[in-house]
C-alpha atoms as an extended CHARMM CRD file, in Angstrom:
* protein
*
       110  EXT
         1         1  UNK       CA            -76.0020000000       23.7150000000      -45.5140000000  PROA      1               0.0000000000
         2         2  UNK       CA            -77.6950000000       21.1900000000      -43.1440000000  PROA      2               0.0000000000
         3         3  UNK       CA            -75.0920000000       18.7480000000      -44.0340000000  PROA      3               0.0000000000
         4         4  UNK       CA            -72.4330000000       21.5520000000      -43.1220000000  PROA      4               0.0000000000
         5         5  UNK       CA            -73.9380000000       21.9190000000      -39.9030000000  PROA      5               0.0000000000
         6         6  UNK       CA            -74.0810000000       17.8580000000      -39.1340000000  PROA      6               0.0000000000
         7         7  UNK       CA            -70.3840000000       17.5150000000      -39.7410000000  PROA      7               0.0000000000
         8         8  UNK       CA            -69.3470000000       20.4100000000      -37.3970000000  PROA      8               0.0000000000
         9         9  UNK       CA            -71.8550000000       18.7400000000      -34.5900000000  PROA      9               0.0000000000
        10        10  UNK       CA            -70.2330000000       15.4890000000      -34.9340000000  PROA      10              0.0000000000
        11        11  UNK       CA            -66.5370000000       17.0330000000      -35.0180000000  PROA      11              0.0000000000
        12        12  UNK       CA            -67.4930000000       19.2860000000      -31.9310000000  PROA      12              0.0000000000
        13        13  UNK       CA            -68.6940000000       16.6020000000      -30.5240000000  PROA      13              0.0000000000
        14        14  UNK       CA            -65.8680000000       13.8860000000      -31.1660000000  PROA      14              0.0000000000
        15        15  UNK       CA            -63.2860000000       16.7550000000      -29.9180000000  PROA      15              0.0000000000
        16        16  UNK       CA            -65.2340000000       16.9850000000      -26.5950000000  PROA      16              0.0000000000
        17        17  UNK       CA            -64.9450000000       12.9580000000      -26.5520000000  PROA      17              0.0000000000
        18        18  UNK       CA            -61.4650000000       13.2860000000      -26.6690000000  PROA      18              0.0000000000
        19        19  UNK       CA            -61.0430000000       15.9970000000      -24.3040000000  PROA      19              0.0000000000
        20        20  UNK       CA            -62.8530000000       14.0090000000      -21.8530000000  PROA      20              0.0000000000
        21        21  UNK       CA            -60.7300000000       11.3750000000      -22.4280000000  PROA      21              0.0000000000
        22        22  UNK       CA            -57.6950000000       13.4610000000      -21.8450000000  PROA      22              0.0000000000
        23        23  UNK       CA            -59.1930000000       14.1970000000      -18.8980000000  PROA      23              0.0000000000
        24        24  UNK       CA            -60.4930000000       11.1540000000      -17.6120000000  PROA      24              0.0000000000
        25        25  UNK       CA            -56.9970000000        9.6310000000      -18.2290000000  PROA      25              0.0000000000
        26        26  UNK       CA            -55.4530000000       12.1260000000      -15.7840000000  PROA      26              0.0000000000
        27        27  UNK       CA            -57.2780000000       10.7050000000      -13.2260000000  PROA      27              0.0000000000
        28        28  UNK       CA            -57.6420000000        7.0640000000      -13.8890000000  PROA      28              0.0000000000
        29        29  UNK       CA            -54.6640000000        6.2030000000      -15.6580000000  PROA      29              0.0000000000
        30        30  UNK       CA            -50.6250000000        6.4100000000      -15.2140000000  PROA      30              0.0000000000
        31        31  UNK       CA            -49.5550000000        7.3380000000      -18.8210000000  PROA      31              0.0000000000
        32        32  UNK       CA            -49.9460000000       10.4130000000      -20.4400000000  PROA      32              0.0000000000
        33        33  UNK       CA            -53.5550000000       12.2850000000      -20.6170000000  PROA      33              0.0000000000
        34        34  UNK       CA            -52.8320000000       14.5730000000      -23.2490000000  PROA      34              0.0000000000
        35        35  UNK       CA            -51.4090000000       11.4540000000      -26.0580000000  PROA      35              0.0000000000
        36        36  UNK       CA            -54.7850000000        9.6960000000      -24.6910000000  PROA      36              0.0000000000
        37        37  UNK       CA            -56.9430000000       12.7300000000      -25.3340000000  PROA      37              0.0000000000
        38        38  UNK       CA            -54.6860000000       12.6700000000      -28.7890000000  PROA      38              0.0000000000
        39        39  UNK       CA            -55.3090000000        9.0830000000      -29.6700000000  PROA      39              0.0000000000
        40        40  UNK       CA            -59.0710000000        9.2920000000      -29.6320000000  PROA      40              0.0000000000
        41        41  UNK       CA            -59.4190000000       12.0230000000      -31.8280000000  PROA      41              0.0000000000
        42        42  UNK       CA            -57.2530000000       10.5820000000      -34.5100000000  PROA      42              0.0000000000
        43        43  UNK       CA            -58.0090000000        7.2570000000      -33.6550000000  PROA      43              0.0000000000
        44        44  UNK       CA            -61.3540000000        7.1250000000      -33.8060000000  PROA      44              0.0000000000
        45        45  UNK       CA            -64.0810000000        5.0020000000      -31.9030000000  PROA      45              0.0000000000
        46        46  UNK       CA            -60.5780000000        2.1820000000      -32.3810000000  PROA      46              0.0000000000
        47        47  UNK       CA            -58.7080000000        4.8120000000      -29.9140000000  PROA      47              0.0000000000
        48        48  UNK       CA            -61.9310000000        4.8290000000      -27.7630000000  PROA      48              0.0000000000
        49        49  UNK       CA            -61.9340000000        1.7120000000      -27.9870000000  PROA      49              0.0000000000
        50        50  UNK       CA            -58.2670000000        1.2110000000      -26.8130000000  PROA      50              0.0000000000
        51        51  UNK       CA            -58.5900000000        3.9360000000      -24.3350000000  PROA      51              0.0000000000
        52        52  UNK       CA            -61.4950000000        2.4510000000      -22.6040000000  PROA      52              0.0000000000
        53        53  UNK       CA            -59.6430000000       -1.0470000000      -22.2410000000  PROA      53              0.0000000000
        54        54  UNK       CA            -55.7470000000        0.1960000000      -22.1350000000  PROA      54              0.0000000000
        55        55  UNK       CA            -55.6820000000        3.6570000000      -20.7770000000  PROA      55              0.0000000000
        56        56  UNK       CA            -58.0070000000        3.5890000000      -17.4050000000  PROA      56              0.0000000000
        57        57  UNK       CA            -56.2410000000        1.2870000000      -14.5620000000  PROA      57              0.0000000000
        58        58  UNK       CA            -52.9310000000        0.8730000000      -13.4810000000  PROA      58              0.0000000000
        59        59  UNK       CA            -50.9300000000        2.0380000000      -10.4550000000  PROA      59              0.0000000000
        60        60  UNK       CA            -52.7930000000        5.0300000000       -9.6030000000  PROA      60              0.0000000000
        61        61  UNK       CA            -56.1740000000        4.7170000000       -9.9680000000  PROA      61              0.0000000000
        62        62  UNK       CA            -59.1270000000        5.7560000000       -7.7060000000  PROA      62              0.0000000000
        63        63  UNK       CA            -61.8810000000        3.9990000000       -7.1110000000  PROA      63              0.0000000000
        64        64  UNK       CA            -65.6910000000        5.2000000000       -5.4460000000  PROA      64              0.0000000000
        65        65  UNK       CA            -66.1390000000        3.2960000000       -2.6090000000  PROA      65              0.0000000000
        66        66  UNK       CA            -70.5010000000        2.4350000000       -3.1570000000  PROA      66              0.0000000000
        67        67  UNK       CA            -71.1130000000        3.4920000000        0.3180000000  PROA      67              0.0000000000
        68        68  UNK       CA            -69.3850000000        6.1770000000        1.1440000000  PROA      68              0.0000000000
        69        69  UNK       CA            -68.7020000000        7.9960000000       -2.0710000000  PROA      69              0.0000000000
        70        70  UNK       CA            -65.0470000000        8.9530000000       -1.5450000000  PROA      70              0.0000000000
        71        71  UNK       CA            -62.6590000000        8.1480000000       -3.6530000000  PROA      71              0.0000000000
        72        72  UNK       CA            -59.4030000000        6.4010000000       -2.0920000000  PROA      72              0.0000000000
        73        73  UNK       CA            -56.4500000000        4.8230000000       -3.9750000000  PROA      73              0.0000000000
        74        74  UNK       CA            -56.1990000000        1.4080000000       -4.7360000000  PROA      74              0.0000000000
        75        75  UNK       CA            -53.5440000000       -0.1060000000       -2.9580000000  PROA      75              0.0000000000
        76        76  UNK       CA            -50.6910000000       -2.3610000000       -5.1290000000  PROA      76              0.0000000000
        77        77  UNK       CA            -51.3120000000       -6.0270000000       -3.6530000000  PROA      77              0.0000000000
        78        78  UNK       CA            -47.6620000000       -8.2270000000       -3.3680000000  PROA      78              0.0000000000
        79        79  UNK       CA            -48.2850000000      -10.3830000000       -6.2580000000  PROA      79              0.0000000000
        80        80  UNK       CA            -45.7050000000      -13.7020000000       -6.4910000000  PROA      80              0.0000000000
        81        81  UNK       CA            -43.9510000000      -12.5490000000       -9.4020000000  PROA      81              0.0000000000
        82        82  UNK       CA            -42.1380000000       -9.6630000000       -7.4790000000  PROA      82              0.0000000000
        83        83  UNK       CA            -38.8000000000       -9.5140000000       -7.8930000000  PROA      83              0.0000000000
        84        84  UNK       CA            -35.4720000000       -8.2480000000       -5.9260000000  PROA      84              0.0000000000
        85        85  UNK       CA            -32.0720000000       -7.9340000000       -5.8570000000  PROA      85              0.0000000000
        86        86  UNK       CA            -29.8420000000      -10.6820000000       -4.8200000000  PROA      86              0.0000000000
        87        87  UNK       CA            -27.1070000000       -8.8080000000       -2.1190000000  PROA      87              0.0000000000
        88        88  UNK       CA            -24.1530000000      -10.3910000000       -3.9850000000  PROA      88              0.0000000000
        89        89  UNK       CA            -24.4590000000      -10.6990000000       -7.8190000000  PROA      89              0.0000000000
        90        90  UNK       CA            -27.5550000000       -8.1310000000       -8.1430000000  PROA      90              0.0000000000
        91        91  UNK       CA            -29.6560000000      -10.8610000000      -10.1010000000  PROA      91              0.0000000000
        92        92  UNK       CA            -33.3020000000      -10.1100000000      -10.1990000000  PROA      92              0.0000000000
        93        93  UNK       CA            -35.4440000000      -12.9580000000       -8.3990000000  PROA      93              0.0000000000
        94        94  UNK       CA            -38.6910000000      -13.8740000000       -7.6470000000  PROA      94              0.0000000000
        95        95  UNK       CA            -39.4610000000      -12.2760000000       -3.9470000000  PROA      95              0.0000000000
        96        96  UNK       CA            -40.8100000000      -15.9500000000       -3.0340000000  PROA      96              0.0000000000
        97        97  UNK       CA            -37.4990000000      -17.8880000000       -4.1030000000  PROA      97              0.0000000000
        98        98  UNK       CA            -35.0620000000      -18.3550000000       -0.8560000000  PROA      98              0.0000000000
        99        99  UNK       CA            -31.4560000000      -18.3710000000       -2.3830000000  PROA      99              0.0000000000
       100       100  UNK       CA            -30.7190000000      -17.1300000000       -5.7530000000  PROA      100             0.0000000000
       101       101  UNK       CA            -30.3120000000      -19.3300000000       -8.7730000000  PROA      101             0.0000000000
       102       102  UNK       CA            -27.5330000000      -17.5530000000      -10.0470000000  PROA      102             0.0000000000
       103       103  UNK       CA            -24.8500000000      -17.3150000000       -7.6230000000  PROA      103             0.0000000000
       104       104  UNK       CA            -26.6690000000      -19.5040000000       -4.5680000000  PROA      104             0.0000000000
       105       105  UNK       CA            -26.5650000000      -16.5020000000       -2.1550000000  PROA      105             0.0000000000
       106       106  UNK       CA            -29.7590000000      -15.9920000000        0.4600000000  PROA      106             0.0000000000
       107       107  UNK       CA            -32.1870000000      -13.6940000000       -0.3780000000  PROA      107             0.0000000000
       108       108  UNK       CA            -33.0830000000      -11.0620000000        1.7880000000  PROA      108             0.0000000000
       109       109  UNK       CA            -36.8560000000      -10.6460000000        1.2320000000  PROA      109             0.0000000000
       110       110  UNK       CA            -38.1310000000       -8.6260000000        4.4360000000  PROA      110             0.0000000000
């Protein structure tokens, strides 16, 4: 009987894991809480595990700001490797690159 009872604690208390996850993924990450939530209860402490280091970031996200408390979104920094459409032949290019390698056509990257 006391094993009974030690199984249902530790499934109770791997389905609350999960629904925190589930949760925690709606705020923190872009893809889909509930198939988060999902993964670490079938998954295991591996979905956990890929939760913790896949599923929280992104575009998205909130961070606590250690002073204030508040939570404000982290805003998407240009990176290099941004890309846009070339006006004439719709190639994708690097935002930094002038003309496009394709067709030779200036970029307009304002």
């Amino acid at each position: 009987m006391a094993e009974l009872v030690a199984w249902l604690l530790l499934a109770f208390v791997w389905f609350i894991v999960s629904v925190w996850a589930g949760l925690d993924a709606a705020k923190h990450s872009p893809h889909n809480a509930f198939l988060w939530g999902f993964s670490v209860f079938v998954g295991g402490l591996l979905g956990l595990a890929l939760y913790l280091n896949l599923g929280r970031g992104g575009y998205g996200t909130h961070r606590s700001d250690a002073d204030t408390r508040s939570r404000a979104p982290i805003e998407k920094t240009p990176s290099r490797n941004e890309l846009v459409s070339c006006p004439n032949c719709h190639a994708r290019e690097e935002a930094d690159r002038d003309t496009c390698r394709f067709c030779g056509e200036p970029l307009d990257t304002s």
